[in-house]
C-alpha positions as CSV (number, residue, x, y, z in Angstrom):
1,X,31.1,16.2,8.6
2,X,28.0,16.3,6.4
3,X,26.4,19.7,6.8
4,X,22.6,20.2,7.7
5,X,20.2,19.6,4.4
6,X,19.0,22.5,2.8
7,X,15.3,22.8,0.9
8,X,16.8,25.7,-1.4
9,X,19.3,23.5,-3.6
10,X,18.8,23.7,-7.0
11,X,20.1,21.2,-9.7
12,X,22.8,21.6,-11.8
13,X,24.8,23.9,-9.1
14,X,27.7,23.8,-7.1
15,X,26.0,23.9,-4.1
16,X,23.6,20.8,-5.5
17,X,26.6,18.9,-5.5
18,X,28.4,19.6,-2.4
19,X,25.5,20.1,0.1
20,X,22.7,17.5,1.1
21,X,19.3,18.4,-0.6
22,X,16.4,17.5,1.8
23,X,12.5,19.1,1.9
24,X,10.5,18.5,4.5
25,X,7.6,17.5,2.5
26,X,9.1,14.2,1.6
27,X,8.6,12.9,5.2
28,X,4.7,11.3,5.2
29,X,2.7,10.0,7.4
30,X,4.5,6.2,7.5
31,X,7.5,6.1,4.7
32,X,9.2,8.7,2.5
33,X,8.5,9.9,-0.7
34,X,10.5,12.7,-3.1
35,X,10.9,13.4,-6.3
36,X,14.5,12.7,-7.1
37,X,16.5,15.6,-8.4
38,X,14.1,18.6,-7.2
39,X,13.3,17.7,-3.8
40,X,16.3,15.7,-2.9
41,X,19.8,14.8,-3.6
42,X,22.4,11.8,-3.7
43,X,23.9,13.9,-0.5
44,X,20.3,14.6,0.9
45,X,19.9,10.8,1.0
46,X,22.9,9.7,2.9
47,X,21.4,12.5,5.6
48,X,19.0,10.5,5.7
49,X,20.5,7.2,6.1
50,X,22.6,9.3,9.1
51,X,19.1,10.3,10.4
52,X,17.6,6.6,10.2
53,X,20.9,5.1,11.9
54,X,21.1,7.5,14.5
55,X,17.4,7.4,15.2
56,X,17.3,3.0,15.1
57,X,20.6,3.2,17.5
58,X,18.1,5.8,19.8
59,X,15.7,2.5,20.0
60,X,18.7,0.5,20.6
61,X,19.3,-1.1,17.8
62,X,22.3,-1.3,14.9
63,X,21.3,-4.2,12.5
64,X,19.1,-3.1,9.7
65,X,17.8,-4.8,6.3
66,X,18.6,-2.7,3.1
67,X,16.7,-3.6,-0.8
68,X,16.0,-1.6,-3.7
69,X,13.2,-1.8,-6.1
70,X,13.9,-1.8,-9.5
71,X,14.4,1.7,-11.4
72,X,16.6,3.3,-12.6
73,X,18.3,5.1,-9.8
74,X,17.0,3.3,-7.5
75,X,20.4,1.4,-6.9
76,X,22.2,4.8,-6.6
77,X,20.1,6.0,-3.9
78,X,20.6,3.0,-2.1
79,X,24.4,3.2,-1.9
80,X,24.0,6.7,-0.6
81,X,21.3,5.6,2.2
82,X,23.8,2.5,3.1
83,X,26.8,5.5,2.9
84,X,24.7,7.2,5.6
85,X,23.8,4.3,7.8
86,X,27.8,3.0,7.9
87,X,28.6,6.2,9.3
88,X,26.0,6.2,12.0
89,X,27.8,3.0,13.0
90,X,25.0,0.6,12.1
91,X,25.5,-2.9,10.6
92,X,23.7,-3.2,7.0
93,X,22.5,-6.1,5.3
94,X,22.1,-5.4,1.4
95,X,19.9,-8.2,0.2
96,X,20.0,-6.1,-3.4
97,X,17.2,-6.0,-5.9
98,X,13.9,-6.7,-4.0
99,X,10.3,-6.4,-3.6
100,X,9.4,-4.7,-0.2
101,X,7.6,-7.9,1.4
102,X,11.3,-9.6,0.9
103,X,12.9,-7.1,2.7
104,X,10.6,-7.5,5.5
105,X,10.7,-11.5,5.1
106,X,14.6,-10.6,5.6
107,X,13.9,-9.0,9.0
108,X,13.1,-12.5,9.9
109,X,15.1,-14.6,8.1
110,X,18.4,-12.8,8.5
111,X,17.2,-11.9,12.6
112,X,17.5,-8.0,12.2
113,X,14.8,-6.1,13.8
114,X,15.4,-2.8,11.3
115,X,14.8,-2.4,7.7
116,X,14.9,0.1,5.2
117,X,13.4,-0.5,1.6
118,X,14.8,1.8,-1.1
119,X,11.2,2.3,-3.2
120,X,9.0,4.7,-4.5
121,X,6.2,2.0,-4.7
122,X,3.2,2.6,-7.3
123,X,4.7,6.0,-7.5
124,X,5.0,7.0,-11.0
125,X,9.0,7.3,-12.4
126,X,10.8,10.1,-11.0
127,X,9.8,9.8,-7.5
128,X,12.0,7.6,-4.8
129,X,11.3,6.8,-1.1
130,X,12.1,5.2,1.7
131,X,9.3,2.4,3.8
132,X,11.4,2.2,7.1
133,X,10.4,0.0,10.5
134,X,12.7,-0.8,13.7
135,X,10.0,-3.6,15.3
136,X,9.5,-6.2,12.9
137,X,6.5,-6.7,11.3
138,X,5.9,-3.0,11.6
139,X,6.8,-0.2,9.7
140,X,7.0,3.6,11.1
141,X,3.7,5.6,11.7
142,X,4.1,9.6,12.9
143,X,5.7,9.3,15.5
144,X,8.6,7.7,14.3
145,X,8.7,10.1,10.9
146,X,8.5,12.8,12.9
147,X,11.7,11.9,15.3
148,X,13.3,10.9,11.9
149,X,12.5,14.4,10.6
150,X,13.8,16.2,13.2
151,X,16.8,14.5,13.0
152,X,17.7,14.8,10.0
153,X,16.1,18.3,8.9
154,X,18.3,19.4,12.0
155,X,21.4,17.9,11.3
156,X,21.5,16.5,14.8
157,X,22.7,12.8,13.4
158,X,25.5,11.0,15.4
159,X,29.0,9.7,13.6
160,X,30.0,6.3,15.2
161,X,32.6,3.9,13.7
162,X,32.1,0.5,13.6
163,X,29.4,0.0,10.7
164,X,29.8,-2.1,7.4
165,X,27.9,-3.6,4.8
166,X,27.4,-7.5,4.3
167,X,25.9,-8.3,0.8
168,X,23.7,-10.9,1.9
169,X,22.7,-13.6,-0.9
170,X,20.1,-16.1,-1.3
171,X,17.0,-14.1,0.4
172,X,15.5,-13.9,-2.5
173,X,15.2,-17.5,-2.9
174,X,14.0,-18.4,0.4
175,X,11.4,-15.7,0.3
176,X,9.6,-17.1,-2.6
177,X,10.3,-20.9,-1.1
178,X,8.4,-19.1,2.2
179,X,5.4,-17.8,0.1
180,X,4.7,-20.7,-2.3
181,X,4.8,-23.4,0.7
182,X,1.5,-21.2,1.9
183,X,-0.4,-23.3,-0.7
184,X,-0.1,-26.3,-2.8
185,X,-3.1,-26.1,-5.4
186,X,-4.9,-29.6,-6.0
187,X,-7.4,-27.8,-8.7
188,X,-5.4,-26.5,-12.1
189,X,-5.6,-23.2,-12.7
190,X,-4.2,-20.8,-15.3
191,X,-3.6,-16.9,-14.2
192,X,-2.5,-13.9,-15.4
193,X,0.5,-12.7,-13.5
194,X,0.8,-8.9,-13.9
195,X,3.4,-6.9,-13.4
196,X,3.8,-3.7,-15.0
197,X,7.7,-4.2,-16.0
198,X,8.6,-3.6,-12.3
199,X,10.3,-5.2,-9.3
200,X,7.3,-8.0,-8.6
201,X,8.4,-9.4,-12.4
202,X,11.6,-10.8,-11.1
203,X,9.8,-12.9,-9.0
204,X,6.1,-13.3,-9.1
205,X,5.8,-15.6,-11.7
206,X,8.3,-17.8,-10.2
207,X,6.3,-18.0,-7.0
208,X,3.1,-19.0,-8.6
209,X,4.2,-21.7,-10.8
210,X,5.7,-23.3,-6.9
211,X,2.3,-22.7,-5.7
212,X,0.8,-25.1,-8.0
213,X,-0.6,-23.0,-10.7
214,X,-0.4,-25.1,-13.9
215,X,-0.4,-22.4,-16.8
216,X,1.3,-18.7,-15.3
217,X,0.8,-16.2,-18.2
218,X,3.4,-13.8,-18.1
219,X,2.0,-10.3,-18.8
220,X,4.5,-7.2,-18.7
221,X,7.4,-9.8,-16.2
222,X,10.0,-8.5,-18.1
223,X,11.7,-6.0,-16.3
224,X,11.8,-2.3,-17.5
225,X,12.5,0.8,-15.4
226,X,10.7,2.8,-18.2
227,X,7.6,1.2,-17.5
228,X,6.9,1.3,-21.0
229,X,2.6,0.0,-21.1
230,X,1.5,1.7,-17.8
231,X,2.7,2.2,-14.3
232,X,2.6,-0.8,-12.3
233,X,-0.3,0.0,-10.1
234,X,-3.3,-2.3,-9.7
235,X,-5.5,0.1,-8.4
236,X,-5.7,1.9,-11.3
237,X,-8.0,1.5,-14.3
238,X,-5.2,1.3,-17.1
239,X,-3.7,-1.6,-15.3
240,X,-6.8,-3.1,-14.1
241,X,-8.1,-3.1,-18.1
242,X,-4.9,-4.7,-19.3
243,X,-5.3,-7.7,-17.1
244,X,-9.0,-7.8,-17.9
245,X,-8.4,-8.5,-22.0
246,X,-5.5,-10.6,-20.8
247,X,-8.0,-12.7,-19.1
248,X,-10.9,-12.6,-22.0
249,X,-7.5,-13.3,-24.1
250,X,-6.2,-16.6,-22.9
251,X,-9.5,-17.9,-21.0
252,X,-7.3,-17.5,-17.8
253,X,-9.7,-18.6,-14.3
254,X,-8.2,-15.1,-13.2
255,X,-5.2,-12.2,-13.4
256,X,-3.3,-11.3,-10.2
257,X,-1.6,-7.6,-10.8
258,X,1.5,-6.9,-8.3
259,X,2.5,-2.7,-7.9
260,X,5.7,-1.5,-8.0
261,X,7.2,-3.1,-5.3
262,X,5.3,-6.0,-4.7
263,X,3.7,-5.4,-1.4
264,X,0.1,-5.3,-3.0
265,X,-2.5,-7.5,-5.2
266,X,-5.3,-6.5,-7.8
267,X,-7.7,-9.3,-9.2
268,X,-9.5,-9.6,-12.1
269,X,-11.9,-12.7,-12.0
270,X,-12.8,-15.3,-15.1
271,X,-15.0,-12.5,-17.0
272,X,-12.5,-9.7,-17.0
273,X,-14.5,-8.4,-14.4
274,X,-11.9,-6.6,-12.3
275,X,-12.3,-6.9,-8.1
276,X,-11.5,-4.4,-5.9
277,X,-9.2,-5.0,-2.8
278,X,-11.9,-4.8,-0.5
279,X,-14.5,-6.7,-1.7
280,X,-11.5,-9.7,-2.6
281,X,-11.2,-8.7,1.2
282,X,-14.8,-9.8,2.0
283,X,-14.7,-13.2,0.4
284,X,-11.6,-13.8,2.4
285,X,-13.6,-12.8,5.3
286,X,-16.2,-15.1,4.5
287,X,-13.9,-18.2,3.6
288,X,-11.3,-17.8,6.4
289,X,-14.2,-17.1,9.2
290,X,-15.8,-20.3,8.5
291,X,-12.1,-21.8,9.3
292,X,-11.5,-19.3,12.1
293,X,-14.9,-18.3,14.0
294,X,-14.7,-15.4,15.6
295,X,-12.0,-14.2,13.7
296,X,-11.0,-10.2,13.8
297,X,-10.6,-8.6,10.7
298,X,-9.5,-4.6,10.0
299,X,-10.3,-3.1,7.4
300,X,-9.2,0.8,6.4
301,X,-12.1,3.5,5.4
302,X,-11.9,3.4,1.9
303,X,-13.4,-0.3,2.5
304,X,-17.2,-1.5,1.6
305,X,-19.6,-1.1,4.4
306,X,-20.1,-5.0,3.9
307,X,-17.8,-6.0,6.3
308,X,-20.8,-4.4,9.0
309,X,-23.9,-5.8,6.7
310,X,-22.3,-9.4,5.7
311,X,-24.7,-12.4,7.1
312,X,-21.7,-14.8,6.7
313,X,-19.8,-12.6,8.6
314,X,-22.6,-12.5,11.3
315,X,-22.9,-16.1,11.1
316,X,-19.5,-16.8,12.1
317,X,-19.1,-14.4,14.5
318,X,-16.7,-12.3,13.0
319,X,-15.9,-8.8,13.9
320,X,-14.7,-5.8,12.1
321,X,-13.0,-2.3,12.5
322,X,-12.8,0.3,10.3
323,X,-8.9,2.3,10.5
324,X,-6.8,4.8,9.2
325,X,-5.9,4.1,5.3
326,X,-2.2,3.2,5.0
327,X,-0.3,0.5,5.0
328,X,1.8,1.5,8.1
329,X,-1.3,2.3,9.9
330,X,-3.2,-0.9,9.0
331,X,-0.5,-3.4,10.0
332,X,-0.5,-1.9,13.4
333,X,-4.2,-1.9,14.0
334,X,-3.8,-5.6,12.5
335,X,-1.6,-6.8,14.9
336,X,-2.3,-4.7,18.2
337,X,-5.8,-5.8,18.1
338,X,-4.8,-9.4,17.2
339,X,-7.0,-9.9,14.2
340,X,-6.6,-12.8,11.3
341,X,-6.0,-10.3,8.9
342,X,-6.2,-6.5,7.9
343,X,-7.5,-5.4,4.3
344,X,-6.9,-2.4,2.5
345,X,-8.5,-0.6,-0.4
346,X,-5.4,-0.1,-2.5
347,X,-4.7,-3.9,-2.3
348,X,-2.3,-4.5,1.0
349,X,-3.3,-7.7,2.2
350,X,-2.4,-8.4,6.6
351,X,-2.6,-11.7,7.5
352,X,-1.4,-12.6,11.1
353,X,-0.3,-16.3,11.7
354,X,-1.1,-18.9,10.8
355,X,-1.7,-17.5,7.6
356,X,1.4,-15.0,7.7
357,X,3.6,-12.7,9.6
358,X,1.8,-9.8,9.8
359,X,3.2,-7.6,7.0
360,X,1.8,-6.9,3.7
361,X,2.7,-8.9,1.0
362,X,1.2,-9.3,-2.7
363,X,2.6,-13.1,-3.1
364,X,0.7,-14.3,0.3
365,X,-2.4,-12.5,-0.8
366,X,-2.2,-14.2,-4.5
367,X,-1.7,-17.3,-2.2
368,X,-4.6,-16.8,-0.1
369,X,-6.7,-15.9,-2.8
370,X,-5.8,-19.3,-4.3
371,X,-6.1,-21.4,-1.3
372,X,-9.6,-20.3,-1.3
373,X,-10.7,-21.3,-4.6
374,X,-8.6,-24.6,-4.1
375,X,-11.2,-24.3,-1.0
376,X,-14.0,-23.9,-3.7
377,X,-13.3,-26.5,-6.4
378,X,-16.8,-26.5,-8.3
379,X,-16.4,-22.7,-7.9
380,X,-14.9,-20.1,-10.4
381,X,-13.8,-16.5,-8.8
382,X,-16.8,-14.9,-10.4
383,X,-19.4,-17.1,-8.5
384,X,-17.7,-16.5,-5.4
385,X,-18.2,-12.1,-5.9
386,X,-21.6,-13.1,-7.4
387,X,-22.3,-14.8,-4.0
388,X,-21.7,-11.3,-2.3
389,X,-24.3,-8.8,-1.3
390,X,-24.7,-6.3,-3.6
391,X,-23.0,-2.7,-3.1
392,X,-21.9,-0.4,-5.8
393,X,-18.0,1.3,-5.0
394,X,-16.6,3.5,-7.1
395,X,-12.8,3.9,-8.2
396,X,-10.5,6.0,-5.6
397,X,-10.3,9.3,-6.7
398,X,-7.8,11.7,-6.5
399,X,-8.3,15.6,-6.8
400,X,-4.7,17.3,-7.0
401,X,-4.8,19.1,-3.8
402,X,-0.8,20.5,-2.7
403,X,1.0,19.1,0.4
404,X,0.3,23.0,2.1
405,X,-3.2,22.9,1.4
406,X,-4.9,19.1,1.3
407,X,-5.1,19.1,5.3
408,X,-6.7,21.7,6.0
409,X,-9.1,21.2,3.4
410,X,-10.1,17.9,4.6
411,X,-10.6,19.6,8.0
412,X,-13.2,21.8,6.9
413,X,-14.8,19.2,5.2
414,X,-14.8,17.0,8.0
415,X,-16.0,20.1,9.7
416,X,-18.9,20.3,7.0
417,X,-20.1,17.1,7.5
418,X,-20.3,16.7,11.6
419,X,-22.0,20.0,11.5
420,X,-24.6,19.1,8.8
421,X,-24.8,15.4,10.7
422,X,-25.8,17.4,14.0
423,X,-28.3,19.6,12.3
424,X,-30.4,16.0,11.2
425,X,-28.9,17.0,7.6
426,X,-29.1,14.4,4.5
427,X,-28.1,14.0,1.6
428,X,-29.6,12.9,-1.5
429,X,-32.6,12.6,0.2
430,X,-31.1,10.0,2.7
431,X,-30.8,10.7,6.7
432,X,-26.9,10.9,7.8
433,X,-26.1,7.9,10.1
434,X,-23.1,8.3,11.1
435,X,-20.2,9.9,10.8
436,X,-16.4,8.3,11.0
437,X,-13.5,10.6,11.6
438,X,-10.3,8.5,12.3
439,X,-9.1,9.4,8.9
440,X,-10.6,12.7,6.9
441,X,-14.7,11.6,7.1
442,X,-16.8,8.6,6.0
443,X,-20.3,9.6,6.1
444,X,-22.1,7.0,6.0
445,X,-26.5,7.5,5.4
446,X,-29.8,5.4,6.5
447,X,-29.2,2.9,3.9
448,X,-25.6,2.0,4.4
449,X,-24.4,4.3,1.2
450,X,-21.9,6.1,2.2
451,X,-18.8,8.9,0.9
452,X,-15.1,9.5,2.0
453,X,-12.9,12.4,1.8
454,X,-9.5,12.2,3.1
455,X,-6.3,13.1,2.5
456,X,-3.5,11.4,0.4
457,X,-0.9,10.5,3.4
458,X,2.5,10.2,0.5
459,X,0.8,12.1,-2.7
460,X,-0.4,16.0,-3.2
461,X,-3.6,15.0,-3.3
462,X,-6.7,14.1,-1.8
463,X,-9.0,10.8,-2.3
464,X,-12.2,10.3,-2.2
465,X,-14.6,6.8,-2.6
466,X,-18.5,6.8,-2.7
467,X,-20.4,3.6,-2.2
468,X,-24.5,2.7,-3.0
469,X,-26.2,0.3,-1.9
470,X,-29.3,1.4,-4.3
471,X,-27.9,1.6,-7.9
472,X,-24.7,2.4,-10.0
473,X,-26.5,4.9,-10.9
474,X,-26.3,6.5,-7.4
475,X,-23.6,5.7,-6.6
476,X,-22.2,8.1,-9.6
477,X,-25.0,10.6,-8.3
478,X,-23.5,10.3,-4.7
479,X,-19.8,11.3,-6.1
480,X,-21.2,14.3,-9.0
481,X,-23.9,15.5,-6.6
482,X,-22.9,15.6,-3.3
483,X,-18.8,15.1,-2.8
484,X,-17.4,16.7,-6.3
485,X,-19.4,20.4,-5.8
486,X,-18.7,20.3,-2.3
487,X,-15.0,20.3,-2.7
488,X,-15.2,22.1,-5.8
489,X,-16.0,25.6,-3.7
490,X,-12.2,25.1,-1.9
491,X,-9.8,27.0,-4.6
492,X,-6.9,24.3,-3.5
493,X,-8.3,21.7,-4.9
494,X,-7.6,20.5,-9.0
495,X,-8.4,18.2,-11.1
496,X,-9.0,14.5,-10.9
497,X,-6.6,11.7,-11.3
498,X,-9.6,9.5,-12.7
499,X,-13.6,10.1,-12.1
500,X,-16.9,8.1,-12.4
């Protein structure tokens, strides 16, 4: 019998190597996240993968989806999660090397209403995780990380005979057959695919040539687990930069850039002007409303205040909700509420049917993007953002902030803010609207500028976005002004991942 995890392992130890290594910190808000070595061990994740089949067979259910991303222990981890899950008694389908939307295509195609994606996403090397869900398209929110906690922090996982592994082949193939039947371009386009050397490589450039793209420019699609350029996240500006000279480069009409595990989508357009998720969110809006009036869109709080402002969006009577940042969290809202699609900052991309299944996927957001322009033939992607109001967003910024620390801070932030709201308070000369607290505080002012503070829900940090709707120049003067001194009087709070 495994014995309860531990937080006090240390490597390179005979107790590291005969007791499960587990802290409590790696359980977030909606997945998992550790660094592997220091925060947990091989034995801490088969606990785990006890917890997770315990906890599934609590909600009545054995048969459970497996995949791995690709790095360089990622494969190992996963053997010890499936280890765990066998001897909870649970049936386990390993579908092997995958992005995360093909595990949760598997969910479907293989009829298994669990899944459990070994991945650390746009995490940089050294860190492994787990995204988890037990109601397909869904994936676990607080509720169910905090049973799964208990459980396994407590030891309290069940032994039952019965489970096994099936290596199940051929997903991988009917997953990108599934996303490149979503559009069949009649326009010829050439794109950058970006991938960063990780899982997405395997398989997104595949997927867009079956789409109808007729030149795919492979940029960083070989796989590498060193991740030897950058790391493969589109939301950041290294990434971003490298697709933009890609496109200036080759004359591409645009780049699509695919994270870690291929579950999200950056864009650079046809000037090498990069596009952030949200506002590649608003042209969808705009296109897909005119298709589907009425249409319900949800959008998290990192998100331009367009979505409220937009006269297309008016026009065809589309509505939209502002929700809690995360994927997990997103997805729900997305489908509770019944809405076309959900859109996220970072670059998750919800569509519900007909356009999808509900889950995020980078592949049906590159084939939504390009359904559009097919939608828009005299159009390049650049006249479509041109055609946008004007607002002025800054990068997503991260201020080190630890795991102890970051949620309280935001609290008295938040607490900062309604307080200063109440008094009449402004800032930068500019009354205080409103104030939105369904995740840290968006503050937004008379004339529809607006800041965020929140905390990172799987990193030790906290983020923070500013918007204008004056001037870039504000916009900069909203972030060095107003948010940066305010959290700079909290002594947990570092230094930034990136500034403006």
């Amino acid at each position: 019998m495994l014995a309860a995890p531990r937080a006090d392992l240390k490597p390179n130890t005979l107790d590291y190597e005969n007791q499960p290594l587990v802290k409590a910190t790696g359980f977030r808000e909606y997945d998992a996240r550790w660094l592997f070595g220091p925060d947990i061990n091989l034995l801490g994740i088969e606990a785990l993968g006890l917890g997770l089949g315990t906890y599934i067979q609590e909600l009545g259910q054995t048969k459970i989806v497996v995949g791995h991303d690709f790095r360089s222990y990622s494969l190992s981890i996963k053997n010890a999660l499936m280890l765990g899950l066998v001897a909870a008694g649970c049936e386990v389908l390993d579908i092997g090397l995958a992005v995360s939307p093909m595990a949760y295509f598997a969910q479907f195609d293989l009829d298994a209403p669990c899944v459990a994606m070994v991945t650390a996403s746009h995490n940089e090397n050294g860190w492994t995780g787990v995204k988890m869900g037990a109601q397909k398209p869904l994936t676990f929110g607080p509720d169910e990380m905090g049973r799964l906690k208990e459980i396994v922090l407590g030891g309290t996982w069940k032994e039952k005979p019965g489970g096994k592994v099936t290596h199940v082949a051929g997903v991988a193939e009917r997953y990108i057959a599934d996303v490149a039947s979503r559009v069949k371009l009649t326009r010829p386009l050439k794109v950058v695919a970006a991938c960063g050397n990780g899982t997405a490589g395997a398989f997104a450039p595949d997927a867009l040539r079956r789409m109808g793209v007729a030149v795919v420019i492979e940029m960083d699609a070989e796989l590498d687990y060193t991740f030897p350029r950058y790391n493969p996240n589109p939301e950041d500006q290294v990434m971003l930069h490298a697709m933009a000279d890609a496109v200036r480069e080759f004359g591409a009409d645009l780049a699509l850039g695919f994270d870690g595990d291929g579950d999200r989508c950056g864009v650079v357009d046809d000037e090498g002007e990069e596009i952030f998720a949200d506002k590649i969110g608003l042209m969808l809006a705009r296109d897909l409303s005119g298709l589907h009036p009425n249409a319900t869109f949800i959008v998290d709080v990192k998100s331009t205040g367009l979505f409220i402002t937009d006269e297309v969006l008016k026009k065809n009577g589309a509505k939209t909700v502002y929700w809690k940042t995360g994927h997990s969290y997103i997805k729900r809202k997305t489908a509770e509420l019944g809405a076309l699609a959900g859109f996220e900052k970072s670059g998750h991309f919800f569509f519900n049917a007909p356009l999808g299944r509900g889950y995020d996927d980078g592949l049906v957001a590159a084939a939504a993007i390009l359904a559009m322009m097919d939608r828009n033939p005299g159009k390049k992607l650049s006249d479509l953002k041109k055609a946008l109001p004007v607002a002025y967003t800054s990068l997503t910024m991260s201020p080190h902030a630890s795991d102890e620390t970051k949620y309280a801070t935001v609290d008295k932030v938040v607490k900062e803010y309604e307080d200063l709201f109440a008094a009449g308070g402004s800032i930068l000369g500019r009354k205080i609207a409103s104030v939105l607290t369904v995740n840290g505080v968006r503050v937004t002012l008379e004339d529809a500028s607006w800041v965020l503070v929140r905390a990172s829900s799987n990193k030790p940090e906290m983020v923070v976005v500013v918007e204008s709707a004056q001037s870039d120049a504000d916009m900069r003067a909203l972030f060095h002004q107003e948010v940066k001194p305010r959290l700079a009087k909290y002594p947990g709070v570092g230094p930034y991942n990136q500034e403006v």
